[in-house]
C-alpha positions as CSV (number, residue, x, y, z in Angstrom):
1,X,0.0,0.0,0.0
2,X,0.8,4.0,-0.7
3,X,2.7,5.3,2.8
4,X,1.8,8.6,3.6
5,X,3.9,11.5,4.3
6,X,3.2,10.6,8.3
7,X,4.7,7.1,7.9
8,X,6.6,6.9,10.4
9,X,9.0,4.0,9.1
10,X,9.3,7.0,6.3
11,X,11.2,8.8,9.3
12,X,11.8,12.2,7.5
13,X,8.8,14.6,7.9
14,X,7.6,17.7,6.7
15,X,5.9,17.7,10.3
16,X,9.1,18.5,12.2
17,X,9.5,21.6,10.6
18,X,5.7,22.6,11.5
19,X,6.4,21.8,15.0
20,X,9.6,24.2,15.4
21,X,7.6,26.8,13.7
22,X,4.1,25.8,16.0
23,X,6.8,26.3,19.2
24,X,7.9,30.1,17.9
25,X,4.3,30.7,17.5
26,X,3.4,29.9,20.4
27,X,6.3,32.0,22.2
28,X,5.8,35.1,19.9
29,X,2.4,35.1,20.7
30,X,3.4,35.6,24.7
31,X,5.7,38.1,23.4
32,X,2.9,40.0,21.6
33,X,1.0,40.0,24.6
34,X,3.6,40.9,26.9
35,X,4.9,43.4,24.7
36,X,1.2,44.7,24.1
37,X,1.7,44.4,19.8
38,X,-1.7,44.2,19.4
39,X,-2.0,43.9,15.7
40,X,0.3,41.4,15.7
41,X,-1.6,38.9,18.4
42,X,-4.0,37.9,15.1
43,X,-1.6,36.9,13.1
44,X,0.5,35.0,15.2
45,X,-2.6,33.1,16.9
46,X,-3.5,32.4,12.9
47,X,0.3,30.9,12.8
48,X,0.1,28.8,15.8
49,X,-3.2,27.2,14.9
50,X,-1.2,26.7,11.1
51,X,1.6,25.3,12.2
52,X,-0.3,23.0,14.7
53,X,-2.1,21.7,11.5
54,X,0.9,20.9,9.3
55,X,2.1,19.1,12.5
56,X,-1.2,17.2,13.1
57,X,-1.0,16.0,9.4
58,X,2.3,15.5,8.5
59,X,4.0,13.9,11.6
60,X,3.3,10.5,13.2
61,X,1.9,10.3,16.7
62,X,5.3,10.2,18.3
63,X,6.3,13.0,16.5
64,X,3.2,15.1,17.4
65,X,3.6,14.0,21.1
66,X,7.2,14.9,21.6
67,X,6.4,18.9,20.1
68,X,2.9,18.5,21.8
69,X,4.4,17.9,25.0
70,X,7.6,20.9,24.8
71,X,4.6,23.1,23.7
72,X,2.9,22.6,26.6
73,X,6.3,23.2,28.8
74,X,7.2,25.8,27.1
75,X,3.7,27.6,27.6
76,X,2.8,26.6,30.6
77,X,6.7,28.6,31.5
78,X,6.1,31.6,29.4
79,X,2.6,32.1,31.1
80,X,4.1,32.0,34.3
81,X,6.5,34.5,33.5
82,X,4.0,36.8,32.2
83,X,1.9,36.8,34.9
84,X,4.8,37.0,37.3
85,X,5.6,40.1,35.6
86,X,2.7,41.5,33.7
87,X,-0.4,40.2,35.7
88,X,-2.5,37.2,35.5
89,X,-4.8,39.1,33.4
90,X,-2.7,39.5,30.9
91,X,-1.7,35.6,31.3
92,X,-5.4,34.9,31.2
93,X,-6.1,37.0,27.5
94,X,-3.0,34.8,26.2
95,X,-4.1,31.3,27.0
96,X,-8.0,32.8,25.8
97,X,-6.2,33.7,22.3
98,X,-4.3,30.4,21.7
99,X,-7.6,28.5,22.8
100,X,-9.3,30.1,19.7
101,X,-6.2,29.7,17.7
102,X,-6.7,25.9,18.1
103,X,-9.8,26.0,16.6
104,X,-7.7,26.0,13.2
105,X,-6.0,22.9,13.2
106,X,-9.1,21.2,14.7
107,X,-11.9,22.4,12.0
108,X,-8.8,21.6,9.6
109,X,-8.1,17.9,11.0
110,X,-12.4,17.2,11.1
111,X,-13.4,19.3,7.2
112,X,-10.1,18.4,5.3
113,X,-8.4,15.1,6.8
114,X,-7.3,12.6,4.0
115,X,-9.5,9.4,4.8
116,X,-8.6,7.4,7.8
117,X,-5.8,9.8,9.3
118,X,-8.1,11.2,12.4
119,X,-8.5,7.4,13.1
120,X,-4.9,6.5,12.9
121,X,-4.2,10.0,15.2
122,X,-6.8,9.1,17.8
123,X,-6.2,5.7,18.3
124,X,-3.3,5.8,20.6
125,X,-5.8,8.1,22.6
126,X,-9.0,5.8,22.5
127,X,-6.9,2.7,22.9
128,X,-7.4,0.9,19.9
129,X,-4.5,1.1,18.8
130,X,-0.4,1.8,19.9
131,X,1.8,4.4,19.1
132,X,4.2,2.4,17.6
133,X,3.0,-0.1,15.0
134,X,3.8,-3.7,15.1
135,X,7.6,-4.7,14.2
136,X,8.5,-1.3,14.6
137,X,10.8,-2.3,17.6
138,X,11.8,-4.8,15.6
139,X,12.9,-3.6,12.5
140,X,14.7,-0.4,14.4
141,X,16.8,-2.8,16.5
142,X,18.0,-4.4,13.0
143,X,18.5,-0.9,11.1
144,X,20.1,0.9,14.1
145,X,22.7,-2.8,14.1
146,X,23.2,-2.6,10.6
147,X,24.4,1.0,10.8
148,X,26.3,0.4,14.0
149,X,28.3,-2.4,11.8
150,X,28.8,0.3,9.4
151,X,30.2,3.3,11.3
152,X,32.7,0.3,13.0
153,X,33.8,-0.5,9.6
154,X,34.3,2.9,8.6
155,X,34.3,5.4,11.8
156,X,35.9,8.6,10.4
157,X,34.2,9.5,6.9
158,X,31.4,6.9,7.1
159,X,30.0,5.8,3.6
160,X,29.0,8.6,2.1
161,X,25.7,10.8,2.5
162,X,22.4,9.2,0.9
163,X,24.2,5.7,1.1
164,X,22.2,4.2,3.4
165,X,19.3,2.5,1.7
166,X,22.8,0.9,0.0
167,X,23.8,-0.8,3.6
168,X,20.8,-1.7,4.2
169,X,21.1,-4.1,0.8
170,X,24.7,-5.0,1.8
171,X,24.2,-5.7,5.7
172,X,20.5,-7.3,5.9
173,X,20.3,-10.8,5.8
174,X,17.7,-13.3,4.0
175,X,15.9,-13.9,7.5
176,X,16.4,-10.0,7.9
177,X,14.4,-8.7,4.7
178,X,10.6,-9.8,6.5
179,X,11.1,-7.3,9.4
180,X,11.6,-4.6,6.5
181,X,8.9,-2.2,4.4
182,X,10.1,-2.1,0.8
183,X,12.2,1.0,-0.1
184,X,12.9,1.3,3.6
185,X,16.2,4.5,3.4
186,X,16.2,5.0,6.9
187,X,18.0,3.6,9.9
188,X,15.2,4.8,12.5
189,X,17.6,6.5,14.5
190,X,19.0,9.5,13.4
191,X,22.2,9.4,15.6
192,X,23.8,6.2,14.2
193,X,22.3,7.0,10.7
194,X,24.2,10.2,11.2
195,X,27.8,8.6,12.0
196,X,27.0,5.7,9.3
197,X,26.7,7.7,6.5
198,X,29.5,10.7,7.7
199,X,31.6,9.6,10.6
200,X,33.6,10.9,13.1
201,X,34.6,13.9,10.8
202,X,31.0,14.1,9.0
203,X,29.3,13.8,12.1
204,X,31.9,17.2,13.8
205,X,31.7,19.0,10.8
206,X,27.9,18.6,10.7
207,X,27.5,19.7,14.5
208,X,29.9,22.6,14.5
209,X,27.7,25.5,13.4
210,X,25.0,24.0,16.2
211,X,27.8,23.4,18.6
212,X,29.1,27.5,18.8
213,X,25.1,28.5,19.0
214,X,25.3,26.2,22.3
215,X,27.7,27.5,23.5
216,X,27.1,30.7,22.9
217,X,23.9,30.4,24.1
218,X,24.9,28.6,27.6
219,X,28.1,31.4,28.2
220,X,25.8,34.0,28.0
221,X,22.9,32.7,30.4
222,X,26.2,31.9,32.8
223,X,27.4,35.2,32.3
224,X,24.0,36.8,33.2
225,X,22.5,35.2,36.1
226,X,20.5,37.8,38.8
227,X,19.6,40.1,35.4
228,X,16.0,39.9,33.9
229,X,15.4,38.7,31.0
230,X,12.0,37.6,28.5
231,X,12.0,34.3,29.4
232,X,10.1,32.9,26.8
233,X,12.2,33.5,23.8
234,X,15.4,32.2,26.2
235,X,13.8,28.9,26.7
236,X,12.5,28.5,23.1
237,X,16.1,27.5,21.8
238,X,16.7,24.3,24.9
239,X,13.2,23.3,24.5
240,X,13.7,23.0,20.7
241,X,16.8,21.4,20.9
242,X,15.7,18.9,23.1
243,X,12.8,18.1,21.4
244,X,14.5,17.6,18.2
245,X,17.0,15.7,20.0
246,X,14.3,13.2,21.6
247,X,12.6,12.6,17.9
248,X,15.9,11.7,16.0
249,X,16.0,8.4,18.5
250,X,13.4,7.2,15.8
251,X,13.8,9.2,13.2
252,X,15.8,11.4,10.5
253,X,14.1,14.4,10.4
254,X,17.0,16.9,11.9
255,X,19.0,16.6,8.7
256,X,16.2,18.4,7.0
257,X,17.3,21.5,5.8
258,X,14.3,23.4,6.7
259,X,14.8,22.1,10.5
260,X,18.2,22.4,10.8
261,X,17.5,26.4,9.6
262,X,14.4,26.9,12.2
263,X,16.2,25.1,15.1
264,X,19.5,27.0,14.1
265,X,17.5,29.9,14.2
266,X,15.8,29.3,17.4
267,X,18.8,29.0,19.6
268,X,20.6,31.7,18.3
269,X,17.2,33.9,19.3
270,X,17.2,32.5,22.5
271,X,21.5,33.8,23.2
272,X,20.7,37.2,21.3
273,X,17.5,37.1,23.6
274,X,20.1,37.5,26.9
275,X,21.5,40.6,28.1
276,X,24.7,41.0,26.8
277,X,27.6,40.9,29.3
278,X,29.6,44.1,29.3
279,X,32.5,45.0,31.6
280,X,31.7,47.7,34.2
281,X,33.1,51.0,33.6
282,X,35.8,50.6,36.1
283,X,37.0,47.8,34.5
284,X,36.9,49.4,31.2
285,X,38.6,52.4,32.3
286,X,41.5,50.6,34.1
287,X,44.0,48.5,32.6
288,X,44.7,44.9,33.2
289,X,46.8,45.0,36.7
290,X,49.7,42.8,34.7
291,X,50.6,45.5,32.2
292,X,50.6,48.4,35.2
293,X,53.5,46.2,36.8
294,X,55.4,46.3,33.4
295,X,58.5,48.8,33.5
């Protein structure tokens, strides 16, 4: 049978990339509250509910609960802080808004749904039905062994990007092939597909750019501890991280480009976000005691 785009043994999905931008959504809709952008709150409540339905119809269920359930951390924070600093009223209009805004994806999942999907999403829920299919577990042991045996054969360039679907030929056995779909590209985890196909040096080269945000990120929040700060945007970049981080256990999607751009993106908002650290005026004034000692 046709796989949909929300296959999950497809394990590349247009649905990740709705979820980052559902989590800035839901943070810049705080920030127009908190910042009182009024003609902005309309739009951004129209992106949210957007974004939610791309994420409803092109992610699996594990997908849509890993994003579903740093949405709801990263609200349930950024409400907190604005009614910490702003008032609960204020908190109050902000959860009102995105409870309209979820009226999109909903009248989208019930008018426009392809044929079977709202069964296959609510299953899980209902308990027909698991959030995994059968042999998933199965064939992701195998995949993930098979690219295990590969980045041990070749650890510090891997095998080349796209070759994958290529080991999978090469390593799986006769007894191996029933566990399989046909075409099956991915390993179902993204972290030994990633050192299989680039090793060592792929796999550095490939984190480097994400790496320096990190850091960046992390030495300024170090750096500025006892300041204020909007929270929110601060803890959109961690919260986006880590769920990306959690989904490539089963999936590929993080080497989408259009992920790695909004994640990318995301954490370098949330260090830009932080007050920049800038030596006092004594210390600017004065010169390092070493080079007073010199002569």
């Amino acid at each position: 049978p046709t796989r949909r785009s929300s296959d999950l043994t497809d394990a590349s999905f247009v649905g990740t990339a709705f979820a980052l931008h559902f989590l800035g959504g839901l943070v810049g809709l705080v920030g127009a509250y908190e910042r009182k952008w009024g003609s902005a709150i309309f739009f951004y409540s129209l992106g949210v509910g957007g974004t939610a339905a791309g994420l409803y119809f092109f992610a699996p269920v594990p997908v849509i609960g890993v994003f579903l359930a740093a949405g709801i951390l990263l609200l349930a924070a950024s409400l907190v802080s604005v009614g910490w600093g702003k008032g609960r009223t204020l908190a109050f209009k902000c959860l009102a808004s995105l409870m309209l805004a979820s009226l999109v994806p909903v009248l989208c999942a019930f008018g426009f749904a392809p044929a079977g999907l709202n069964e296959e999403r609510l299953a899980p829920l209902l308990g027909d039905g698991t959030i995994f299919p059968g042999g998933f577990e199965a064939m992701r042991n195998l995949l993930s062994s098979i690219a295990a045996k590969v980045f041990w054969e070749h650890p510090w360039i891997g095998t080349g990007l796209g070759s994958f679907p290529l080991d999978i030929k090469f390593g799986a056995t006769a007894a191996d092939w029933p566990l399989l779909t046909p075409g099956q590209a991915s390993a179902l985890n993204g972290w030994w597909q990633l050192v299989a196909e680039r090793g060592i040096v792929g796999a550095l080269f490939f984190a480097v750019a994400l790496g320096f945000l990190g850091w960046t990120f992390v030495r300024r929040l170090v750096a500025c501890f006892g300041k204020s700060f909007f929270v929110p945007v601060c803890l959109l970049g961690p919260v986006a991280a880590a769920a990306v981080a959690a989904e490539t256990f089963f999936d590929v999607s993080f080497l989408r480009a259009d992920v790695l751009m909004a994640l990318a993106a995301f954490i370098a908002l949330a260090g830009a976000a932080l007050p920049a650290v800038r030596p006092s005026r004594s210390e600017a004034s004065n010169p390092k005691q070493e080079s007073t000692n010199h002569g």
